[in-house]
Structures are given as structure tokens and as C-alpha cells.
C-alpha positions as a printed NumPy array, in Angstrom:
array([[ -1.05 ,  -4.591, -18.302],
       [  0.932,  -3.127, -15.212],
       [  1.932,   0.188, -14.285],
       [  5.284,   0.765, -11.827],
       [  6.818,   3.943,  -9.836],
       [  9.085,   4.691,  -7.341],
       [  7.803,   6.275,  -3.756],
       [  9.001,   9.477,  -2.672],
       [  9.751,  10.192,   1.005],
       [  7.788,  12.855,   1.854],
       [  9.92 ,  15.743,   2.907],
       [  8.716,  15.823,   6.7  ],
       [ 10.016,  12.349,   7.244],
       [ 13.459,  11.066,   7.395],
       [ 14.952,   7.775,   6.592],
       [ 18.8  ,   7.408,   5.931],
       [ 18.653,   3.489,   5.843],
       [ 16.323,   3.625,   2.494],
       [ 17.8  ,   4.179,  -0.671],
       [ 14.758,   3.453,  -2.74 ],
       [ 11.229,   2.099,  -2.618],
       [  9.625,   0.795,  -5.866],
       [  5.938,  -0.274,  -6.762],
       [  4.401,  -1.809,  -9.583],
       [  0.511,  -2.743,  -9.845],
       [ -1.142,  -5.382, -12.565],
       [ -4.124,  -7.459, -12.842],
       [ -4.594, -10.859, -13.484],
       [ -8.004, -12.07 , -13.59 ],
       [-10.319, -11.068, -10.51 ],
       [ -7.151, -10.448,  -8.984],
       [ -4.874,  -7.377,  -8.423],
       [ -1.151,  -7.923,  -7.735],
       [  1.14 ,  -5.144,  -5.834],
       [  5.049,  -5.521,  -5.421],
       [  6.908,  -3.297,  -2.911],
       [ 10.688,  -3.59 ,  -3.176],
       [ 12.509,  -1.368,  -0.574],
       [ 16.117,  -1.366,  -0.951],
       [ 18.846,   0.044,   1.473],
       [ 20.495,  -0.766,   5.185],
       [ 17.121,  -3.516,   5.686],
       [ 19.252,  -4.27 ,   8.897],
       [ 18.661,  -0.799,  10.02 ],
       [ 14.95 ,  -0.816,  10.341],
       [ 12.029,  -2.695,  12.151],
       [  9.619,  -5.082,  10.7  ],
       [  7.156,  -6.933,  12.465],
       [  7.51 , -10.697,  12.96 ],
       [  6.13 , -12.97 ,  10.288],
       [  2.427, -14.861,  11.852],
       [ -0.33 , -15.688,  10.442],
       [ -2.366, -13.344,   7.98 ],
       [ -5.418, -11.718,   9.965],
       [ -7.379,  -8.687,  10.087],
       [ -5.87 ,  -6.014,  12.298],
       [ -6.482,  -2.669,  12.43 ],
       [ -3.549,   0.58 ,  12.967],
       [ -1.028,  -1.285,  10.951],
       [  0.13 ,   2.392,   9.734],
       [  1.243,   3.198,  13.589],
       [  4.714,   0.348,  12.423],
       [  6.078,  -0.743,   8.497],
       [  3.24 ,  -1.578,   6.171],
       [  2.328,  -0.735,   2.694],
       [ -0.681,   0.578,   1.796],
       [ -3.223,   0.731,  -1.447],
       [ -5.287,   3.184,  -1.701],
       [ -7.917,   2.273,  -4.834],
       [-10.079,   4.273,  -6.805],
       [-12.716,   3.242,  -9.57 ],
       [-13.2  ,   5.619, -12.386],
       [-15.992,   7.599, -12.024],
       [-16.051,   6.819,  -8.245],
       [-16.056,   9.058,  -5.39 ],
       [-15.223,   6.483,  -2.953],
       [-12.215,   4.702,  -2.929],
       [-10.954,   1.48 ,  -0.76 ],
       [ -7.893,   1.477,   1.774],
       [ -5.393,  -1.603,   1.969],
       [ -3.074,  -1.583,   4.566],
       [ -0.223,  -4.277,   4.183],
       [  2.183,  -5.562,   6.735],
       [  5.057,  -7.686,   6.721],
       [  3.828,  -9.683,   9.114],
       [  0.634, -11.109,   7.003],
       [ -2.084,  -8.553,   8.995],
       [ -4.103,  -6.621,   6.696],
       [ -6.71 ,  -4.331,   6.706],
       [ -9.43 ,  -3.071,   4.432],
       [-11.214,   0.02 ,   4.703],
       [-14.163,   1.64 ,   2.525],
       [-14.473,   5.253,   2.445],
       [-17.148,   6.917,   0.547],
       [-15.448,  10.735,   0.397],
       [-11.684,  11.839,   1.49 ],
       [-11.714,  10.272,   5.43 ],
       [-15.123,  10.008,   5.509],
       [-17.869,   7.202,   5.436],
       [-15.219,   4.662,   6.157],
       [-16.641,   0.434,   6.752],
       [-14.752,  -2.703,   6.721],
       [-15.982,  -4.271,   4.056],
       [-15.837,  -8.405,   3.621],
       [-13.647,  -9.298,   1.767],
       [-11.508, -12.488,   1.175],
       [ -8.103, -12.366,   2.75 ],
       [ -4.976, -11.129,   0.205],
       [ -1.721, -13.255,  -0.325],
       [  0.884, -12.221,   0.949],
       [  4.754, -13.339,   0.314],
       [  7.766, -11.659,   1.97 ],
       [ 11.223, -11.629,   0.479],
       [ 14.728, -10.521,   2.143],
       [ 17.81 , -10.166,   1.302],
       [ 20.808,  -8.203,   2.414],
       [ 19.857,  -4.809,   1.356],
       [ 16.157,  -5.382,   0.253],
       [ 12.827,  -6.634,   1.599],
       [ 10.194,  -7.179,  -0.941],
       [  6.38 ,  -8.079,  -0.621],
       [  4.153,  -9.462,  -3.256],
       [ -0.096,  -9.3  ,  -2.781],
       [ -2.52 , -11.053,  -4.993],
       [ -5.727,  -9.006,  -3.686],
       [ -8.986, -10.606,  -4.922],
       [-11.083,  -8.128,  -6.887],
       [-13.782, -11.138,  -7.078],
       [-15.837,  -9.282,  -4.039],
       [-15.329,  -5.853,  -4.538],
       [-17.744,  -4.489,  -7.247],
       [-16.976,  -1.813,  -8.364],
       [-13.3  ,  -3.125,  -9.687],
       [-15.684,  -6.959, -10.69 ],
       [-16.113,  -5.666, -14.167],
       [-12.416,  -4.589, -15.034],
       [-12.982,  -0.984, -14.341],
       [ -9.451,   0.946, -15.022],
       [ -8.16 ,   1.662, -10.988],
       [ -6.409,   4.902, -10.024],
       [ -4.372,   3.719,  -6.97 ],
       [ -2.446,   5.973,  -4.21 ],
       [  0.39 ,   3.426,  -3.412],
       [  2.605,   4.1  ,  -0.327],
       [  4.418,   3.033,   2.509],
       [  5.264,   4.192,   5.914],
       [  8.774,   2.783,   7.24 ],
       [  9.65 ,   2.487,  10.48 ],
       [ 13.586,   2.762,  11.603],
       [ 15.642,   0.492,  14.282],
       [ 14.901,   3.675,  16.932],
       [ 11.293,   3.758,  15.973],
       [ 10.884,   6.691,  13.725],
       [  8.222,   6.951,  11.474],
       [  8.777,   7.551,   7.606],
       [  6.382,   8.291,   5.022],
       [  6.37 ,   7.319,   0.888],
       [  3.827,   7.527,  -1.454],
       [  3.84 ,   8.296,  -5.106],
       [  2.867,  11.975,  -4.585],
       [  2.446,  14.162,  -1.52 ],
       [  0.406,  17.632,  -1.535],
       [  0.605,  18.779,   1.785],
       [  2.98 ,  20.105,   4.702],
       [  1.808,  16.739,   6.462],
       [  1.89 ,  13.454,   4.969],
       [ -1.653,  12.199,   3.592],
       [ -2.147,   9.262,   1.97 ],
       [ -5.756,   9.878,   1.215],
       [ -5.014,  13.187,  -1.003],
       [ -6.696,  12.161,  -4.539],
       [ -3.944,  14.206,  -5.722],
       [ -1.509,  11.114,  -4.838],
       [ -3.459,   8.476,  -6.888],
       [ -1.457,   8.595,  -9.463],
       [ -0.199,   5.494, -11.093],
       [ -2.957,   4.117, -13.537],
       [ -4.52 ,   0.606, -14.404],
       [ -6.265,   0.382, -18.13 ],
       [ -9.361,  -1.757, -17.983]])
């Protein structure tokens, strides 16, 4: 089962060089896969140098996707942040911004893609140490993205926004769905 969207720019941002950003979320075992495909003038923006995966932490301040993940019936939810690059970062918040811990957790998989007018990034996220997605709870996720340009503007995509400012950790943007 898999669910897919497109990302909307949230209206305080700009971003000429995008033309569109898509998503799409399955599962596959213990595991959770995420796609990003952002298409437009790829030239035109900055992306941070391919290394090594590792934990790293303000990945949002430059490109990176991000996961936001939700359990039914949970009032927590976990943060993902994704970059280009191979960092990542985890975060565990027990209410909207609040309670947040790094959890342990194994490092995702991360592959990177380009082409003349795209950039695409695939993550196989192990569920196998997160419990409360262990049992094959359905997931409400918040996917987004936050793009930065060749002059280092900031722009910001998610599947919903509800606010003047961007927010990617409004419930009211976890949106796309994941059956059990």
C-alpha cells in the first residue's frame, strides 16, 4: 500500500526554479520508504555535497526533506529531517514542539538521483526500533521540504499549511495516510 501527493509552496516563500515537488510514502516490512522528486531549473538551487550519512542536527536551516510521523491514536509524533547530503536527524516530540528527544534509532538509506531538471531522493527508514509504528499501526505523516535557491533563499513545501508562517509541525498538515 502507498499513498502519494504533491507539496505546495507555502505562500510566504518563493521559489521560481521549482516547478513541482512530489511525495509518495509505502511500507515494506519494518521498513518505511519516502520518495521526493523535485522537478524544475535543479541548476538554479543549492544542495549540499554528497558525504557520508551521519546524525546532524539544523538540517532545515539548507535543502532537506522532512517526515513528520504520527501513530493513530498518538499524541506524539516523530520528526525526520532528510538531506541530500546523507545527514539525518530524528526527533521525538511528545505534543506540538514540545517534549522533543533524539531517539536511537538505526540510520535510514538514503539514495540521491539527478538529472537535468530533477533531483530525486529515496529513504528506506527502519520502523524495526520505533514502537509505536513495530506493529503496523496505520501512520499519518506531514511530508515537506524546505528548498534553498542559488542566492540562498529559503522555500517552504509541505502537503498543507495553516498558518501566516510556515509550520511543519501543524497536525493540520499530516495529511497523506498509510493503512495498517
Amino acid at each position: 500500500m502507498s499513498a502519494s501527493a504533491n507539496l505546495i509552496r507555502h505562500p510566504a516563500s518563493d521559489c521560481d526554479p521549482i516547478r513541482r515537488i512530489g511525495v509518495e510514502m509505502s511500507r515494506a516490512h519494518d521498513a518505511l520508504l519516502l520518495s521526493y522528486r523535485i522537478e524544475g531549473e535543479v541548476s538554479r538551487l543549492s544542495m549540499p555535497v554528497a558525504g557520508p550519512p551521519q546524525r546532524a542536527d539544523d538540517l532545515w536551516q539548507h535543502s532537506c526533506c522532512e517526515a513528520f510521523l504520527q501513530a493513530d491514536g498518538g499524541e506524539g509524533y516523530l520528526e525526520f529531517n532528510f538531506s541530500p547530503s546523507g545527514a539525518w536527524a530524528a526527533y521525538r516530540f511528545s505534543d506540538r514542539r514540545s517534549g522533543r528527544e533524539s531517539p536511537e534509532l538505526t540510520a535510514p538509506r538514503t539514495e540521491v538521483r539527478r538529472g537535468p531538471d530533477w533531483l530525486a531522493m529515496k529513504i528506506q527508514l527502519s520502523l524495526a526500533g520505533i514502537a509505536e509504528f513495530a506493529r503496523g499501526t496505520p501512520i499519518s505523516a506531514g511530508l515537506a521540504a524546505v528548498i534553498e535557491d542559488e542566492r540562498g533563499g529559503l522555500s517552504y513545501w509541505a502537503l498543507a499549511h495553516g498558518a501566516a508562517r510556515p509550520d511543519f509541525h501543524d497536525p493540520a498538515t499530516f495529511t497523506l495516510r498509510l493503512p495498517a
